[in-house]
C-alpha positions as CSV (number, residue, x, y, z in Angstrom):
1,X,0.0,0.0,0.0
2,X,1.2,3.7,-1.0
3,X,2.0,6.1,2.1
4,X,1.9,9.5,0.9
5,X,4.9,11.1,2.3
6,X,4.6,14.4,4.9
7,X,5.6,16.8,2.2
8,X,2.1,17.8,1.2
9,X,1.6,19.3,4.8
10,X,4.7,21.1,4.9
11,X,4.4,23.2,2.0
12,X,4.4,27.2,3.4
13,X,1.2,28.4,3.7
14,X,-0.3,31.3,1.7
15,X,1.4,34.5,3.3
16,X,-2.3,36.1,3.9
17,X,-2.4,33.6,7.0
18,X,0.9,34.0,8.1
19,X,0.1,37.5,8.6
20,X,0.6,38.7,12.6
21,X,-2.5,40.9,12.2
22,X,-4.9,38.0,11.0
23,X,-3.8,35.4,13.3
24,X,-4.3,37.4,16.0
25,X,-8.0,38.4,14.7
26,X,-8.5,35.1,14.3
27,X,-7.5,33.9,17.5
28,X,-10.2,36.4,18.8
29,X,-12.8,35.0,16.5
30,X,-12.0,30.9,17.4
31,X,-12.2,32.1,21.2
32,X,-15.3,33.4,21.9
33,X,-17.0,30.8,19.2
34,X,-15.5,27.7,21.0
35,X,-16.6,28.9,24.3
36,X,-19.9,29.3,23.3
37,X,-19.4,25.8,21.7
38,X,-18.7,24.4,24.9
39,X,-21.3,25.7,26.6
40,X,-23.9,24.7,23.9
41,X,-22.1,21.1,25.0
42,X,-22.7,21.9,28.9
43,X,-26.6,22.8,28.4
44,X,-26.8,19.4,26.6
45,X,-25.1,16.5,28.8
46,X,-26.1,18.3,31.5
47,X,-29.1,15.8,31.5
48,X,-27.0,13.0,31.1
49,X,-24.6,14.3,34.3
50,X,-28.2,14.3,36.5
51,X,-29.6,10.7,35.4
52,X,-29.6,9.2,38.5
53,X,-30.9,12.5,40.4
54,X,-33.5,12.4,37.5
55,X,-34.4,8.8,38.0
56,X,-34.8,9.3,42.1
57,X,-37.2,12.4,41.8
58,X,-39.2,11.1,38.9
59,X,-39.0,7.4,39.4
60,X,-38.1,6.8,35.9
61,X,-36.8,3.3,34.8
62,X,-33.5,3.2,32.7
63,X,-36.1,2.7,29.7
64,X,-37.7,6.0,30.3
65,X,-34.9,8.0,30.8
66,X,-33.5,6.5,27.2
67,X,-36.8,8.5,26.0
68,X,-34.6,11.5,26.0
69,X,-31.6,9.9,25.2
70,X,-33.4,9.0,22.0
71,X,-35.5,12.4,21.6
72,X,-32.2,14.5,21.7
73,X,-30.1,12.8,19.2
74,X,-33.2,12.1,16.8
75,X,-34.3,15.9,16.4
76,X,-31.0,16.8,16.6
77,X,-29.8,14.6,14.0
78,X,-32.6,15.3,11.7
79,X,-32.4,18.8,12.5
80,X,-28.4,18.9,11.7
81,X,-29.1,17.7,8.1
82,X,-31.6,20.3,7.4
83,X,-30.1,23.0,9.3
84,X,-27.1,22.7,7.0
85,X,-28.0,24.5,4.0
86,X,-29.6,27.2,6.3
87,X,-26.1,28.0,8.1
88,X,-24.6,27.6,4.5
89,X,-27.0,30.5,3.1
90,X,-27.5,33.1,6.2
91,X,-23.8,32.2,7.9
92,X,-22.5,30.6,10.7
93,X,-22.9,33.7,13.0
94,X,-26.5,34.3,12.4
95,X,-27.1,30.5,12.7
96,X,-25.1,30.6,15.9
97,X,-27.1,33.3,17.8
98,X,-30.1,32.3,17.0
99,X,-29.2,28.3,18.3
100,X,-28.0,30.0,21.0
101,X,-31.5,31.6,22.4
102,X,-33.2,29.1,21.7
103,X,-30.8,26.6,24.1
104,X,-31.2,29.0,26.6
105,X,-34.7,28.9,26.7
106,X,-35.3,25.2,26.5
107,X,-32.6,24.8,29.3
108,X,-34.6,27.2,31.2
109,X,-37.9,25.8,30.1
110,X,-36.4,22.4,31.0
111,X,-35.3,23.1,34.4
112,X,-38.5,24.8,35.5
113,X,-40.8,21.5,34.5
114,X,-38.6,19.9,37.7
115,X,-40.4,22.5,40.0
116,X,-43.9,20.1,38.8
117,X,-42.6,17.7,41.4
118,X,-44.1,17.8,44.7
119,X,-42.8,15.0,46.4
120,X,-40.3,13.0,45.2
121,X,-40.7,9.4,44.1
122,X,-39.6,6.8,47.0
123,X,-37.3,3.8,45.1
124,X,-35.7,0.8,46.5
125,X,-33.0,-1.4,44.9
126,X,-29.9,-0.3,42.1
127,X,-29.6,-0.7,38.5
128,X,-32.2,-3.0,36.8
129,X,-33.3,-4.4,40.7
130,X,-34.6,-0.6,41.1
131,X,-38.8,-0.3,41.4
132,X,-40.9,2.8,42.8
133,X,-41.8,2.2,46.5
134,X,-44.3,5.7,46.5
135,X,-44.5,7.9,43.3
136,X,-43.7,11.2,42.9
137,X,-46.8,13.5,43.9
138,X,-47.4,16.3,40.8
139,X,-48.6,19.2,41.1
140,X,-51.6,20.3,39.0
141,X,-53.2,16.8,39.1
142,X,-50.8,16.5,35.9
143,X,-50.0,12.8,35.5
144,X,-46.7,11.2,35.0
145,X,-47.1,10.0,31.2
146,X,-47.8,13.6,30.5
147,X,-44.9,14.9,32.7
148,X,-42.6,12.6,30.9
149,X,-44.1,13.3,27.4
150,X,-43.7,17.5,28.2
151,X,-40.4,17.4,29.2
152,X,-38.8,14.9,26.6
153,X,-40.9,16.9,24.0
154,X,-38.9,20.0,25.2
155,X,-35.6,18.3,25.6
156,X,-36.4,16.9,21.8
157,X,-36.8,21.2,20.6
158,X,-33.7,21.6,23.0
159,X,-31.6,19.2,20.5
160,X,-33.1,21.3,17.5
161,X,-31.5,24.5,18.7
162,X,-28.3,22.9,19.8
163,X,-28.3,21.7,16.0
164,X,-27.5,25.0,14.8
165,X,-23.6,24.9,16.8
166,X,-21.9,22.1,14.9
167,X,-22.7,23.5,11.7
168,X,-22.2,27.0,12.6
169,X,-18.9,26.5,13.9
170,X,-17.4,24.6,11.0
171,X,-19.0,27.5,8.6
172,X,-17.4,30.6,9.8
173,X,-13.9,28.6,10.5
174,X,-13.9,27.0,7.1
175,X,-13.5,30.7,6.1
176,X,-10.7,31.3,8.2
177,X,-8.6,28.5,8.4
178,X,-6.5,26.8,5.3
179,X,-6.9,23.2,4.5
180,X,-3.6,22.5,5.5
181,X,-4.5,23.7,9.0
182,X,-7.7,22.0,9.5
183,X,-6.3,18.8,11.0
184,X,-5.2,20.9,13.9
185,X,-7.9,22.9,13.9
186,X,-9.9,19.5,14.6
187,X,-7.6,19.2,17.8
188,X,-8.7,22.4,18.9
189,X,-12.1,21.3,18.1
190,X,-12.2,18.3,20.2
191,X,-10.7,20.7,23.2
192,X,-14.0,22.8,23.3
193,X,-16.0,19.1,22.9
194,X,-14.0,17.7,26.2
195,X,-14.3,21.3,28.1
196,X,-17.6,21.7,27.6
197,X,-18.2,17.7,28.6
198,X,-16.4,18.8,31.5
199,X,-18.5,21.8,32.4
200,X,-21.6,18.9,32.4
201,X,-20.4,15.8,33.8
202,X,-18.0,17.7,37.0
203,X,-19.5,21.2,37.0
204,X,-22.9,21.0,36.9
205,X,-22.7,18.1,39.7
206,X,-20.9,20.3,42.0
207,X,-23.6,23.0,41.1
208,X,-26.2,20.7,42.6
209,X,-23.9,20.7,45.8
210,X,-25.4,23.9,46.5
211,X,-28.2,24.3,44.6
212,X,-30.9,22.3,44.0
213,X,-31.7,20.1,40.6
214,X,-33.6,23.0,38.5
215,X,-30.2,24.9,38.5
216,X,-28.7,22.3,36.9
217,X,-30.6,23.4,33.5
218,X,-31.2,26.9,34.6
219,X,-27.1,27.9,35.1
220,X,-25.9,26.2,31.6
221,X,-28.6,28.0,29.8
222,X,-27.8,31.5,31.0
223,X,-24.0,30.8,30.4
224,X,-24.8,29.9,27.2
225,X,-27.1,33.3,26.6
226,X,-24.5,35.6,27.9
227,X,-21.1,34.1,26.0
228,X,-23.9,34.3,23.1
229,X,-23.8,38.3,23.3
230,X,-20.2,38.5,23.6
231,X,-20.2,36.9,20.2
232,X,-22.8,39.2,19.2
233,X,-19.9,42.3,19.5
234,X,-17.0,39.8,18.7
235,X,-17.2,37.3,16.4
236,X,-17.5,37.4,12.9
237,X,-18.5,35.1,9.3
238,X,-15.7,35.7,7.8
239,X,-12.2,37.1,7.4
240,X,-13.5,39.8,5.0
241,X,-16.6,41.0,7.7
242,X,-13.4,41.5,10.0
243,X,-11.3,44.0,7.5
244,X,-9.1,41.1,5.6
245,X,-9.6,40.0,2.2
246,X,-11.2,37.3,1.0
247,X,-8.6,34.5,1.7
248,X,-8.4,31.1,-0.6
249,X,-8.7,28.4,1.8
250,X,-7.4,25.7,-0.7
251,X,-10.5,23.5,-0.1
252,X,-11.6,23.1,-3.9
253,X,-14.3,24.9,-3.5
254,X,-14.4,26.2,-6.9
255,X,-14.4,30.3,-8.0
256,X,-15.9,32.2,-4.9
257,X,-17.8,35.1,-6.5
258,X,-18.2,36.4,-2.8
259,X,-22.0,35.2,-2.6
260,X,-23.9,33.1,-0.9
261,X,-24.0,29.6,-2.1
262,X,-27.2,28.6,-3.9
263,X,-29.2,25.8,-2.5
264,X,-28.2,23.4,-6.1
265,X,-24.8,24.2,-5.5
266,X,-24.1,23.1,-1.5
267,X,-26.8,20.4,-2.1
268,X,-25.0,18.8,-5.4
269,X,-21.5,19.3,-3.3
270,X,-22.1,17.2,-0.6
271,X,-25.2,14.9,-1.3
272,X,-23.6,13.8,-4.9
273,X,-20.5,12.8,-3.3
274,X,-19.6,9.1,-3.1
275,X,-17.0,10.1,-0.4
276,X,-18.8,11.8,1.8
277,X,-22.0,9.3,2.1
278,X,-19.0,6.7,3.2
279,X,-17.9,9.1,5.7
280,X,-21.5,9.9,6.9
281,X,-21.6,6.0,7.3
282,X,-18.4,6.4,9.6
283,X,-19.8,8.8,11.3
284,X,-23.3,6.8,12.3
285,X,-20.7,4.1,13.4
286,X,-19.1,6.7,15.6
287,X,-22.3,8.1,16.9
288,X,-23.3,4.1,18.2
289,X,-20.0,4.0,20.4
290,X,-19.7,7.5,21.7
291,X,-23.4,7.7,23.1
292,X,-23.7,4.6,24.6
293,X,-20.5,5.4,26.3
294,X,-18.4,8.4,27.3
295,X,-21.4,10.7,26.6
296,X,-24.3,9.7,28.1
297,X,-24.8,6.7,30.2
298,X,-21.5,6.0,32.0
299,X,-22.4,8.3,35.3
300,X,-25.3,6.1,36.0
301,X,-23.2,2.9,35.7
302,X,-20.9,4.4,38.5
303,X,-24.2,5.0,40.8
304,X,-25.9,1.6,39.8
305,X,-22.8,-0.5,39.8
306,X,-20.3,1.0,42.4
307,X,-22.4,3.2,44.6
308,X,-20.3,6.2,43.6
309,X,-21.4,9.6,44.1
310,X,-20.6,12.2,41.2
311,X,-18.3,14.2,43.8
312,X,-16.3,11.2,44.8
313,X,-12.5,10.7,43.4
314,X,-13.2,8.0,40.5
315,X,-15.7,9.7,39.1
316,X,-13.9,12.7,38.9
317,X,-10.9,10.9,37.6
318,X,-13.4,10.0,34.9
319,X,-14.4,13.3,34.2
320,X,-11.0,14.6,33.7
321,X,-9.5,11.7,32.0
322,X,-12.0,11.3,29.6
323,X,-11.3,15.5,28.7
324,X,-7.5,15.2,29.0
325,X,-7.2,12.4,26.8
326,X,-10.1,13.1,24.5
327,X,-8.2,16.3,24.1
328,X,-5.0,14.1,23.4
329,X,-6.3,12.4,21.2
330,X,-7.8,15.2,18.9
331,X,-4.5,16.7,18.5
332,X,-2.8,13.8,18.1
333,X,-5.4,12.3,14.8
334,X,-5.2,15.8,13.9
335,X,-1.5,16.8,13.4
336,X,-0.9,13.1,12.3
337,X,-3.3,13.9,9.7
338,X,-2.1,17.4,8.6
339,X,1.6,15.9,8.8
340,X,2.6,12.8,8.2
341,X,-0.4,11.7,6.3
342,X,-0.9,14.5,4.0
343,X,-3.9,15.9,4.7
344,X,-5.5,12.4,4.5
345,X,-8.3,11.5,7.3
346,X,-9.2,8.1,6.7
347,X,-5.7,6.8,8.0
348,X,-6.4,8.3,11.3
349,X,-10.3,7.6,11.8
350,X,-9.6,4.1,11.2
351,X,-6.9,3.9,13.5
352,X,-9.4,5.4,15.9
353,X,-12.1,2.9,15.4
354,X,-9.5,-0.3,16.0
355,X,-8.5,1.6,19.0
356,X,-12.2,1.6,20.2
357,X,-12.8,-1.7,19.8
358,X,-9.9,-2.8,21.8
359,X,-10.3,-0.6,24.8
360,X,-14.1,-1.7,24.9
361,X,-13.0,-5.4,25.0
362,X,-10.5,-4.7,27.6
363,X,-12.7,-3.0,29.8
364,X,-15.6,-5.7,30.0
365,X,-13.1,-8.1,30.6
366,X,-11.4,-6.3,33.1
367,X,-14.1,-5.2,34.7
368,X,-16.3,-8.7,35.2
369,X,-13.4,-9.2,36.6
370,X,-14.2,-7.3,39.3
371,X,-10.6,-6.5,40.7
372,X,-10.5,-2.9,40.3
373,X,-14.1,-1.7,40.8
374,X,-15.0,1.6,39.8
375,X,-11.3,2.1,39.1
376,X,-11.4,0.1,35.9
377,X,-14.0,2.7,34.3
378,X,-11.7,5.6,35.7
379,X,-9.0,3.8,33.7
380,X,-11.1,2.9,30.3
381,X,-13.2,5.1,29.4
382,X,-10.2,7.7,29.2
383,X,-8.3,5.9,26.6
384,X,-11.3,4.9,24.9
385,X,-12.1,8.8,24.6
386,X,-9.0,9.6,23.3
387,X,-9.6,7.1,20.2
388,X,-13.7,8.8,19.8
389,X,-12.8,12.1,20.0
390,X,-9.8,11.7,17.9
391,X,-11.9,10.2,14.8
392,X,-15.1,12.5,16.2
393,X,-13.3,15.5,15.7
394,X,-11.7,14.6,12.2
395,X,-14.7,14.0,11.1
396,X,-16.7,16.9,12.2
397,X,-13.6,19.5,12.1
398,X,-11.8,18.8,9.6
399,X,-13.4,16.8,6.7
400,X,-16.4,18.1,7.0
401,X,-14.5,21.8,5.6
402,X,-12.1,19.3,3.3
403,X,-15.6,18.1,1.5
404,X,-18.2,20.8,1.9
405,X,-15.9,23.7,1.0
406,X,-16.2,26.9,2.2
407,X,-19.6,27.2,0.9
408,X,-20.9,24.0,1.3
409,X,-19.1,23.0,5.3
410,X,-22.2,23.4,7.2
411,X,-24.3,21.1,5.1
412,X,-21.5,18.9,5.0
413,X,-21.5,19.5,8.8
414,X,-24.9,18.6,8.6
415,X,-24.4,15.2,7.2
416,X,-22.1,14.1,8.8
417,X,-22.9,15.2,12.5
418,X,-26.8,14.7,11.8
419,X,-25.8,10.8,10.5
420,X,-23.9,10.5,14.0
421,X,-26.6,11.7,16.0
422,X,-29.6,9.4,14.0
423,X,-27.7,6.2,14.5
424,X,-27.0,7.2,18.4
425,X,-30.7,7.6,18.9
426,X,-31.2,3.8,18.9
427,X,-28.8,3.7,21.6
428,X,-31.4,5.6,24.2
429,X,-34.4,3.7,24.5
430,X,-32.3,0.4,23.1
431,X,-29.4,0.8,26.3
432,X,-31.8,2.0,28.5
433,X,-34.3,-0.9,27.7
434,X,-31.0,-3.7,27.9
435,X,-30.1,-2.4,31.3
436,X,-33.3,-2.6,32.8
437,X,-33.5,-6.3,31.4
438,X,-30.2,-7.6,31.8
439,X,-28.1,-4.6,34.0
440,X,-24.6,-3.5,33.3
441,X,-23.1,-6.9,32.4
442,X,-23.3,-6.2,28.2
443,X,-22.7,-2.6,28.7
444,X,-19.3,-2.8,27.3
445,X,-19.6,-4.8,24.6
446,X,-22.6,-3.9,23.0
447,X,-20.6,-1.2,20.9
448,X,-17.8,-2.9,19.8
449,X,-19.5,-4.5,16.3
450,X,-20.3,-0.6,15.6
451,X,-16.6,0.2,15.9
452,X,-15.8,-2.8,13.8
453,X,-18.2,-1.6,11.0
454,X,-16.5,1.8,10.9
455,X,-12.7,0.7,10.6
456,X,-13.9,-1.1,7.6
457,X,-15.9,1.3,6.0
458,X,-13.9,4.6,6.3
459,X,-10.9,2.7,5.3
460,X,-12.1,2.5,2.0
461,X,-11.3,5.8,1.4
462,X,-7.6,5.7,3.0
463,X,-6.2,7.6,0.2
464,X,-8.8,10.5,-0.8
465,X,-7.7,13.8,-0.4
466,X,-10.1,16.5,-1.3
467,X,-9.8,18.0,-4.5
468,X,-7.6,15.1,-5.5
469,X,-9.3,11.8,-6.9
470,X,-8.5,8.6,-4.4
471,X,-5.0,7.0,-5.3
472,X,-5.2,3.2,-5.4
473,X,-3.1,0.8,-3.2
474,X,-0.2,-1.1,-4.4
């Protein structure tokens, strides 16, 4: 097989992004969109960080709570498709902001239905052994199918607004960054996925230390509507809307007549594209491990399995290790990309997907085990989020820009993060329902033929390069 050598990625870039001035602009632009980013992130898990204080007050089975664990990522994935050519015509920023109210008000929305509650549920028994002792009194005489059915309907038009940062992101910096960049940009990416997975899974637990559960909505929310005005006054689309020229971004993305794409021309970029329906597969595959996993269900197995309270040190650990190395492991896919693969992202995203399948085998076997207790998830699910958010973020930071193009990357975006977040919505009500039936035991190994199915299918496409048709293999 062929290896392209490093020499692609080492070529100088254009001197319009060398330039002092523009860097540092940019640098200003990247900041205050990421943070917002994250938060968007925070006022998302956030209901993922408060399962098990969800469960207790509500008396909700595993099953139920996969309702919403299903309602998020199916509007949202839907949404992220559709959403696409939107963010491509109006721009990121615009798209942004208004994602960004309507988060905040679903959070807030969210967080108030909790005050419904009168009395707390009484539950005996852990895991799939748990049953409702005395339900939770409502208030209004409202009953608890409806209470269920209001607040996963607003969690669902929650995931619709929180559509709009993915795409919005990868629009405005597929104007400011240079295809030969974009692999480290998707390390930087996968830095604001893990801080804002850290503002969920530590922060908002040690909010509830001193507040009670409705603040757990209420505070991400109203971070996420006041770093929204600071990129009201600071952020722009585009280098041009900042002073700069209009900068060539070496993505193929044809003659840029300076307007806004027309629906035929971002639709036949992405849709007609062989390439990018394989990496949209990928993606899906991606999706299956990472929500069923290290972003949704894994603080829940630490209260079912070990007793372990969300403040306690291997929990913690988790939090942390699953940011550090998730972080690790975007810049290291990333710059391995960009520099010793040429540009290439296939290589890496493979590599990723073997990676996850062997950390998910260790870690069932390790932990029915039982040696190291909760310690073995502390351990795991670090290294197996250094291997997702690797091929996460190549795949939604960098060849989503590579394919769509500057005017197409937020449809692209679309695609590819909306095929993601459609496959993970079978893992809500489909974990949930296994764990109420047959507990934690196949918890671990459920994902693995997912990661298996994605190793093969995105290396299909180990030596495409956008703008450059696919070499074949010796």
């Amino acid at each position: 097989m062929s290896t392209q050598t490093s020499s692609a990625s080492q070529l100088t870039l254009p001197e319009e992004f060398r330039d002092p001035a523009f860097r540092r602009r940019r640098t200003q632009n990247w900041l205050v969109l990421g943070v917002l980013y994250a938060f968007f992130y925070m006022s998302r898990y956030n209901f993922a960080a408060v399962m098990a204080s969800l469960s207790s007050t509500f008396g909700w089975t595993n099953t139920q709570l996969g309702i919403f664990e299903t309602m998020m990522p199916l509007v949202y994935g839907l949404s992220v498709v559709f959403n696409g050519p939107i963010a491509d015509r109006f721009g990121g920023k615009k798209a942004f902001l208004f994602g960004a109210a309507g988060v905040t008000v679903m959070n807030l929305a969210f967080g108030s239905c909790l005050l419904l509650v009168q009395t707390p549920a009484v539950m005996e028994g852990v895991g799939h052994a748990a049953k409702v002792v005395t339900p939770a009194v409502l208030r209004f005489g409202m009953s608890p199918k409806a209470v269920l059915t209001l607040m996963a309907s607003v969690w669902g038009i929650n995931g619709y607004f929180q559509s709009f940062g993915a795409l919005s992101i990868v629009k405005v910096n597929a104007q400011w960054f240079h295809v030969r960049e974009r692999g480290t940009f998707a390390g930087i990416f996968g830095v604001l996925i893990r801080f804002g997975l850290i503002l969920a899974f530590s922060g908002v637990p040690l909010i509830l230390t001193v507040l009670p559960l409705p603040f757990a909505f209420w505070l991400p929310g109203a971070f996420v509507g006041v770093v929204a005005l600071v990129n009201l006054f600071m952020m722009e689309n585009a280098p041009k809307d900042a002073g700069f020229s209009d900068l060539d971004t070496g993505d193929d993305a044809g003659h840029d007549d300076g307007k806004p794409a027309s629906l035929s021309f971002v639709l036949n970029k992405v849709f007609a594209s062989g390439a990018t329906w394989m990496i949209a597969l990928s993606s899906m595959m991606i999706g299956m491990v990472r929500r069923s996993t290290i972003d949704s269900w894994w603080p829940k197995y630490f209260k079912d399995m070990h007793g372990v309270a969300s403040v306690a040190a291997p929990y913690q650990t988790t939090v942390w290790g699953i940011a550090i190395l998730g972080i690790m492991g975007g810049f290291a896919f990333g710059i391995a990309s960009d520099r010793v693969y040429g540009g290439r992202r296939a290589p890496v995203i493979t590599m990723g997907f073997v990676g996850m399948t062997a950390t998910l085998l260790a870690f069932g076997l390790v932990d029915h085990a039982g040696r190291l207790g909760p310690w073995a998830a502390a351990i795991f699910l670090p290294i197996l989020s250094f291997f997702v958010n690797g091929a996460h973020g190549m795949i939604g930071g960098a060849a989503s820009m590579d394919f769509g193009g500057k005017k197409a990357a937020a449809t692209a975006a679309g695609l590819f993060d909306g095929m993601q977040y459609l496959a993970s919505s079978f893992v809500g009500i489909g974990m949930g329902y296994m764990l109420d039936r047959w507990g934690w035991s196949a918890w671990q190994f459920a994902p693995i033929p997912f990661a298996v199915v994605g190793a093969l299918v995105i290396s299909r496409l180990w030596n495409v390069v956008p703008g450059r048709p696919a070499q074949k293999s010796a």
